[in-house]
N, C-alpha and C positions, 0 to 999 in steps of 0.2 A: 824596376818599375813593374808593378803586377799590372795587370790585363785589364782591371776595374779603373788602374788608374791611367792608362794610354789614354789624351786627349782627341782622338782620329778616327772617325769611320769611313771608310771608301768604298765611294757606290759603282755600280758595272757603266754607269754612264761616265765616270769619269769624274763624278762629283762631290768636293772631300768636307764633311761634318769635322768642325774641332770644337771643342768644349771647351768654354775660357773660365768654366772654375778649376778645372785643373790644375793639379801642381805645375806639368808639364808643359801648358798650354805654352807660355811665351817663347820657349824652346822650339814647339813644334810651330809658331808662328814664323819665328823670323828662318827656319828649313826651308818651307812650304815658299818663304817668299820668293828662292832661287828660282821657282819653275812650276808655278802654279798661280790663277790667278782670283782674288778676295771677288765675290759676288754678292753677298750679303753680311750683315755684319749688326744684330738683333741684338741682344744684352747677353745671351746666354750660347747659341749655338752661331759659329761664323761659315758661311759656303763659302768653298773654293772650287774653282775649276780648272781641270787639268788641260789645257789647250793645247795643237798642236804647235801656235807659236810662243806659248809660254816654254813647251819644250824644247823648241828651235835657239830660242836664245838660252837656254840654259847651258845646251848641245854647244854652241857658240863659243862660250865662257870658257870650255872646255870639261864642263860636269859630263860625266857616264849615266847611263840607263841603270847600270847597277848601283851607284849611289844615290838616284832616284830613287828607285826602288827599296834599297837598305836604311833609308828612310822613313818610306813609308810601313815598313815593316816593322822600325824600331818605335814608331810612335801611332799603330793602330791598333785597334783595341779587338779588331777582329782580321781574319786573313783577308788578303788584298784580293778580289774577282780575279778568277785568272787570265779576264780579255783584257781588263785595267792593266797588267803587266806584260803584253803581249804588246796594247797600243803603246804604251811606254817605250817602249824595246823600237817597236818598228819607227816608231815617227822620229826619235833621235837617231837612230840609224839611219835615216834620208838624212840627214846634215852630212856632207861631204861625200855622198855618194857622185854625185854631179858634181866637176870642180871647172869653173872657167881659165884658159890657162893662155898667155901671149906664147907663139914661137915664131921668130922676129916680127913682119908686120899682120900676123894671121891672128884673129881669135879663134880661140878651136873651146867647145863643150868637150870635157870627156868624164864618161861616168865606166865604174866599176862594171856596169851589168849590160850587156848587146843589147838586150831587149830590151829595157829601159830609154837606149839612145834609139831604136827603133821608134818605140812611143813618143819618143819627144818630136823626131824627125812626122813623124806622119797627125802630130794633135793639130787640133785646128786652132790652138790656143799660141802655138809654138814654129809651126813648119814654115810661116812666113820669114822665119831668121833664120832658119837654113838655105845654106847654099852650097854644102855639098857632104855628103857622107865619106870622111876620108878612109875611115878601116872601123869595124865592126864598135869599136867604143869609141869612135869620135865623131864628131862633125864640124864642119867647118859652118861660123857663124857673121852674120855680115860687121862687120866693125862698127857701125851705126848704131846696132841693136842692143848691145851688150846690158844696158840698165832695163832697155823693154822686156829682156828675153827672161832678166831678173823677177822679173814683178811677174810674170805671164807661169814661171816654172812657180814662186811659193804659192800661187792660186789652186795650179792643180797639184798643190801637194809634195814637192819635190824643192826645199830651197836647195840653192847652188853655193857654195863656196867659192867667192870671185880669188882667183888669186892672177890674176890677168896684168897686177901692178898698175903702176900708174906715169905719168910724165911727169918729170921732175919738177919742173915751173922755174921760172927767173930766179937767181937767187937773190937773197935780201940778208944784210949784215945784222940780224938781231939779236940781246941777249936780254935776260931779267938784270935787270939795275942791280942788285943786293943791295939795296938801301935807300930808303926813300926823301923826299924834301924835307922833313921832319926831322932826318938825321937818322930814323929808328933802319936797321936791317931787316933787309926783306929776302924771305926766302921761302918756295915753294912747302905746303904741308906736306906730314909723309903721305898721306892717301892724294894728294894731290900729284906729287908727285910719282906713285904709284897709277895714277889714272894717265898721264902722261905716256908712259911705258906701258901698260896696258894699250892705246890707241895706237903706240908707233912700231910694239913690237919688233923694237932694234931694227927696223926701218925696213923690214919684208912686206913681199907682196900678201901674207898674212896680215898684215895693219895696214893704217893708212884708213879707213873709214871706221865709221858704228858712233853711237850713242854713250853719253856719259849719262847716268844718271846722278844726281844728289839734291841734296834741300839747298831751297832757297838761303842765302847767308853762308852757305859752306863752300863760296867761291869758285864757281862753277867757269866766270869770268878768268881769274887767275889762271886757271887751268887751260882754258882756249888760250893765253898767253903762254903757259910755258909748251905747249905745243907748236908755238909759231918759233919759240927760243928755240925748243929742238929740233925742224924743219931746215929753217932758215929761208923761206921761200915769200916771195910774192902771195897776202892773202885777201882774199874777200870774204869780210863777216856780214851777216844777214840778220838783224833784230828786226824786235818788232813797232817801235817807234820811233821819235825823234828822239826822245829823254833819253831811252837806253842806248840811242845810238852816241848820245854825248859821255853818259858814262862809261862806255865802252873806250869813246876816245880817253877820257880823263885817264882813267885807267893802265892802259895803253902807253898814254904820257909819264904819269908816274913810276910804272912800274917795268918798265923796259925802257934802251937806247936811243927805241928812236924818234925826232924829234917831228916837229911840230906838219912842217911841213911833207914830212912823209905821210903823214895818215889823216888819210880826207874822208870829206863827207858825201854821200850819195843820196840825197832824201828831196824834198818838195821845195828849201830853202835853201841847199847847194847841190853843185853836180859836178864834182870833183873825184878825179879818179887818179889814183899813185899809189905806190908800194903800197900800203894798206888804205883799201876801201871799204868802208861800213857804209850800209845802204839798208834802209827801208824795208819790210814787203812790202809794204802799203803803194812806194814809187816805184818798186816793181813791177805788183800787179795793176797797177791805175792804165784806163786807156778810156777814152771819151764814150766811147758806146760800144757794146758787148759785142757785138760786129766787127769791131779794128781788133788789130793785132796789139800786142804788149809792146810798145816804143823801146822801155828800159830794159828788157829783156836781153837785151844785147850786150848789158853790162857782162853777163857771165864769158862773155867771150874777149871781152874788148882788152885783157892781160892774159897774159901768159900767168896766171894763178897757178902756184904751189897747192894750194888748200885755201877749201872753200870751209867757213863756220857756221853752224844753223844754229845760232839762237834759240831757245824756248823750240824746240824741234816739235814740240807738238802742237804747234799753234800757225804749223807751217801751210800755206797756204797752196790749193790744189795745182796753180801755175809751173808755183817752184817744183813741186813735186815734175811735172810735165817737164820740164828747163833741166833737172837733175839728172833725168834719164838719159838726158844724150850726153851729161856731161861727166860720166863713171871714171875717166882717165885721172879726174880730179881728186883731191884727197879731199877726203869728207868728215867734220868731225861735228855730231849734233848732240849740242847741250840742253840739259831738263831736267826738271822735276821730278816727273814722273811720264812716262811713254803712254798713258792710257790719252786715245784722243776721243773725241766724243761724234768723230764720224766715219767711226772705228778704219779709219785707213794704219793702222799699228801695223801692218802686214807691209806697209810700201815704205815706210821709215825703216823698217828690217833689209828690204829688197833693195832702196834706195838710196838712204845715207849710210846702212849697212847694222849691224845686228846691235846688243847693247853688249859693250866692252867694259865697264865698270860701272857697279854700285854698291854702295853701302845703305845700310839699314839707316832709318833716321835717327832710330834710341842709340844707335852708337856712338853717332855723332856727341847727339847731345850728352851721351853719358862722359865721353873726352870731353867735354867744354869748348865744343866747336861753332855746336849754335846752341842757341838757348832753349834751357827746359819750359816747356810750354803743359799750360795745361785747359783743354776744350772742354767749354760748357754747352750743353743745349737747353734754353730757357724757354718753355712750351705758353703762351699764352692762349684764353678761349677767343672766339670770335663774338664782338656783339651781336643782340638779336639781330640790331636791323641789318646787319650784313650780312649775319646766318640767312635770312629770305634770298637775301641777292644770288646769296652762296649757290644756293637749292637749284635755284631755277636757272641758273647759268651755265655756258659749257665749260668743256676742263680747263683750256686756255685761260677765259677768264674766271675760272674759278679759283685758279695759281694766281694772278696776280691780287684778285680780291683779298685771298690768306694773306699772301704778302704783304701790304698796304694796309693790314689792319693796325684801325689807330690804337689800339690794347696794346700795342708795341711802347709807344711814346712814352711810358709813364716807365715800363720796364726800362728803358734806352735812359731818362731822366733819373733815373736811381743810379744806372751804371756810372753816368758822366759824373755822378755826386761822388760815388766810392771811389771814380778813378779820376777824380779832377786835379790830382799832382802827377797824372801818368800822361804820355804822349800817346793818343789813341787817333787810331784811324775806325770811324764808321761808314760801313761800305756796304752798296746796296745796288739791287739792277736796276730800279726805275726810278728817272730822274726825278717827275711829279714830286715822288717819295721824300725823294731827298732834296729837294727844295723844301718840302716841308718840314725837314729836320733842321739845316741850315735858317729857314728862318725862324724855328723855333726857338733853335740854342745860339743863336745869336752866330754861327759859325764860319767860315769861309769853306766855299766847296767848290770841288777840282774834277769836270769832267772832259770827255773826249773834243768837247769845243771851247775847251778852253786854251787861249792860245799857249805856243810853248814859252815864254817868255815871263807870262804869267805862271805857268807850271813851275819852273826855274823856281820864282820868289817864292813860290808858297812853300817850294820844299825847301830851300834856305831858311826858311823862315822858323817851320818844322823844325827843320834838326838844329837849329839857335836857340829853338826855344822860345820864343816869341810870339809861337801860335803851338798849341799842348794839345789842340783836339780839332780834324779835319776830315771834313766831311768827302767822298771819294766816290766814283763811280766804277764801273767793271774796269777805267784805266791803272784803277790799283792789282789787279789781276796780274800782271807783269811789270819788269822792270821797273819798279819803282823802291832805288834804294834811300828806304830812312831808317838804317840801322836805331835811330834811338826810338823807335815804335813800338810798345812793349803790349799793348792793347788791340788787338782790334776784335768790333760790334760789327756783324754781321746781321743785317737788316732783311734782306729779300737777296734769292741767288738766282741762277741760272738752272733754274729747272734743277735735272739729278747728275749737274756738272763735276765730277770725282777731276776733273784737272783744274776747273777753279776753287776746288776747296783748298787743294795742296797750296795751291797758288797762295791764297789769301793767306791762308795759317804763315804762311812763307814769308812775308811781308815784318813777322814778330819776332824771325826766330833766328836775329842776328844776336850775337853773345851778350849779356848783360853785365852792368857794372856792379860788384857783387854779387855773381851770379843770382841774379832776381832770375823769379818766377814769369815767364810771360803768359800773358790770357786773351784764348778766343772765343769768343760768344755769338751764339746764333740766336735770332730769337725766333721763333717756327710759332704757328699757330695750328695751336692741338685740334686734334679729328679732321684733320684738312689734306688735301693733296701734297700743299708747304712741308706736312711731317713727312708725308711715305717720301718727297722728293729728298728733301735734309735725308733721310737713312742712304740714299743711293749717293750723294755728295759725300757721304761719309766713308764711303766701303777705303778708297784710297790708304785716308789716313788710319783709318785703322789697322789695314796690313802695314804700316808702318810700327806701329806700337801705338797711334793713342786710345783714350778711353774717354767717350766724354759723358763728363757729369751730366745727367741728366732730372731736370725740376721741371713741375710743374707753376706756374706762377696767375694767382687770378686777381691779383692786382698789387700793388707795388708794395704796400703795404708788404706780402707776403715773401719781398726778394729779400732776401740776408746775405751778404758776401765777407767774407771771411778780410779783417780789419788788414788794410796794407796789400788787398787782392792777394 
């Protein structure tokens, strides 16, 4: 590859240009995605940046500073700044210089460098978990502290490496069924079962916590299963509603030992606690008035828990975060999409549930035929006059939802449902007003956050029977909402420049198709508006994953053409 054709420039701030007409580009795309993080993502040039904890978890995985670096050498078009390779070097070199370590009932810090333990001893960020200096590279740390002391050291800079172990928990007799009601044989994927083994690391105090990542549909679920297969302990899983907390059970049921009675519910409608407990945030974090204390809080202690499961771990609620800290002895394993949270606590899901221990790229997936080949459109419509006035004069707040909301959508949205009226489509949108208005235009049934769960139930039976082909959804399609046969979905209005509800949604489609069909996501954005620059920032995610999305202009319906059979 000559020098004209390396897709990469890297700037002294740490900031890396790739060029996606490049030969090379998709090569240096899915490099870059070990350890560096997508910032923009334009038609022609994409930003990355190189963060200390995108390097942390790279460090983590077990990647070197010199494969970092031999990287960025091998796909830059110019030499690397030579502080760009200096901070490289220094910041993955803090992984494991600090290692938390049990010697019988002691937790002791010990790092590689005196002075280093000096600083930690005397920061005012840290010396409250000291309580005593045992010899020049250790110190003794109060047993309480161990997750605070965690979060407190990657702030100023210094992650620790817990290797402190954990408490074994109850045991519990589980295995995966190998074969399910159906009759068909069931058996762990190889990356599934490699993500497995990755979290348990043949059961050292090196594993035992961190993050999986994968796309929605590539059985993120199964996986928190065969980690309880290989455990064998007492667990409490954590999702994020009542639906996922049913699929979880189903799931659970089918696909493992054990029966009915072992695995209970923990939510607003039961409070049921045994061998496996699946609970809420929601009845987690609930307390009458901001003043009381968390009632269910307690649950985290009320078993002898083997391992605790974080569901959607980026959606994890600040409480739990708070409840996690004291509870480090527990084995921690958080499941997602993607780790980008949007109130950037990324750094306490590293400190707390522990670092990311496996992922794979999305186009991989999809290229095995694990989930489905998706392909994202963005449909740009203008705003009418009389709301262009409103637009003007309005603040930005509501300046987003005006874009949002505009009725130039509706005729767009009425063309799609026509091209895709034999496809089972979810339309999904932030404000309800909105989607009332769609529902009762298209005649549709629509499923939000009040709508009870029982109703939830049917409508998604219903769904995946076939019976109802097009279903109106609010941000509750966001999460846990499995209807593998959803090969559509119309994105109406988002959440601002939400890069974990994009994943999210696209997620919801990109369960494997029959005939490997084409799945399609559509946004419909209103051009010259704050609606577009937000859609470019929801989009950075997936694009470091691999997509591309088509991008039209559309000024009235007349002008939309979609390709016959989507």
């Amino acid at each position: 590859m000559t020098s004209a054709d390396k897709p990469i420039i890297v700037q002294s701030d740490r900031t890396v240009f790739v060029e996606v007409e490049s030969p090379a580009f998709e090569e240096a795309r899915d490099a870059l995605g070990a350890f560096a993080e997508l910032i923009k993502c334009p038609e022609h040039i994409h930003t990355y940046q190189i963060t200390p904890l995108s390097l942390w978890n790279a460090a983590s995985a077990g990647m070197k500073s010199e494969t970092v670096l031999e990287t960025l050498r091998r796909f830059s078009r110019y030499p690397i700044p030579g502080n760009v390779e200096t901070d490289i070097a220094e910041y993955m070199n803090r992984y494991g210089r600090l290692t938390l370590e049990r010697d019988g009932g002691r937790l002791l810090l010990r790092g590689q460098d005196a002075y280093l333990i000096e600083e930690i001893s005397r920061h005012k960020r840290t010396q409250a978990f000291v309580e005593e200096r045992i010899d020049p590279n250790t110190i003794l740390i109060g047993g309480a502290y161990r997750g605070h002391l965690k979060q407190e050291l990657i702030k100023i800079g210094f992650p620790v490496r817990d290797l402190a172990g954990y408490v074994e928990g109850e045991e519990l007799d589980v295995h995966l069924s190998g074969r399910l009601a159906n009759g068909k044989s069931f058996a762990l994927r190889d990356y599934q079962s490699a993500a497995v083994s990755a979290f348990h690391r043949d059961g050292s105090a090196a594993g035992g916590s961190g993050a999986i990542v994968l796309p929605c549909g590539a059985g993120k679920t199964v996986i928190g299963l065969g980690v309880m297969a290989r455990l064998k302990k007492r667990t409490l899983i954590l999702v994020t509603n009542v639906v996922a907390l049913r699929q979880w059970r189903r799931e659970i049921l089918e696909k493992t030992t054990l029966t009915d009675a072992e695995v209970c519910e923990y939510s607003g409608e039961e409070k049921n606690i045994g061998p496996v407990t699946i609970a809420t945030y929601q009845i987690l974090t609930y307390r009458k008035k901001k003043s009381d204390e968390y009632p269910h809080l307690k649950l985290f202690e009320a078993q002898d828990w083997g391992l605790i499961i974080y569901d959607e771990v980026h959606l994890l609620p600040a409480p739990i975060f708070r409840i996690t800290a004291d509870i480090q002895a527990r084995r921690r394993l958080g499941l997602t999409a993607t780790l980008v949270r949007e109130d950037g606590l990324e750094s306490d899901v590293f400190s707390l549930i522990g670092p990311k221990c496996f992922d794979i790229p999305w186009k991989v997936l999809e290229k095995e035929g694990w989930i489905a080949s998706a392909q994202c459109h963005e449909l740009r419509v203008p705003l009418p006059m009389e709301q262009r006035r409103e637009y003007v004069m309005s603040p930005p707040r509501a300046q987003y939802r005006i874009a949002s909301e505009n009725p130039m959508k509706m005729d767009v949205l009425d063309e799609l449902l026509k091209t895709h009226q034999n496809d089972r489509v979810l339309i999904i949108g932030q404000y309800l007003r909105q989607l009332r208005v769609v529902a009762s235009a298209f005649n549709l049934p629509m499923l939000t956050g009040s709508t009870p769960n029982a109703e939830r139930v049917d409508l998604f039976k219903r769904f995946r029977d076939g019976e109802i082909k097009h279903l109106v959804v609010s941000k509750v399609a966001n999460f846990a909402v499995d209807l593998p046969e959803a090969n559509v979905a119309i994105q109406i209005s988002g959440s601002f420049g939400s890069r974990q509800e994009e994943a999210q949604r696209l997620g919801r489609i990109l369960r494997p198709k029959a005939e490997n069909a084409v799945a399609h996501f559509y946004t419909i954005v209103t051009r010259d508006s704050s609606e577009g620059e937000f859609a470019q920032k929801r989009q950075r995610f997936l694009a470091e994953q691999g997509y591309q999305y088509n991008i039209r202009n559309i000024d009235g319906a007349a002008a939309l053409t979609i390709p016959s059979g989507g």
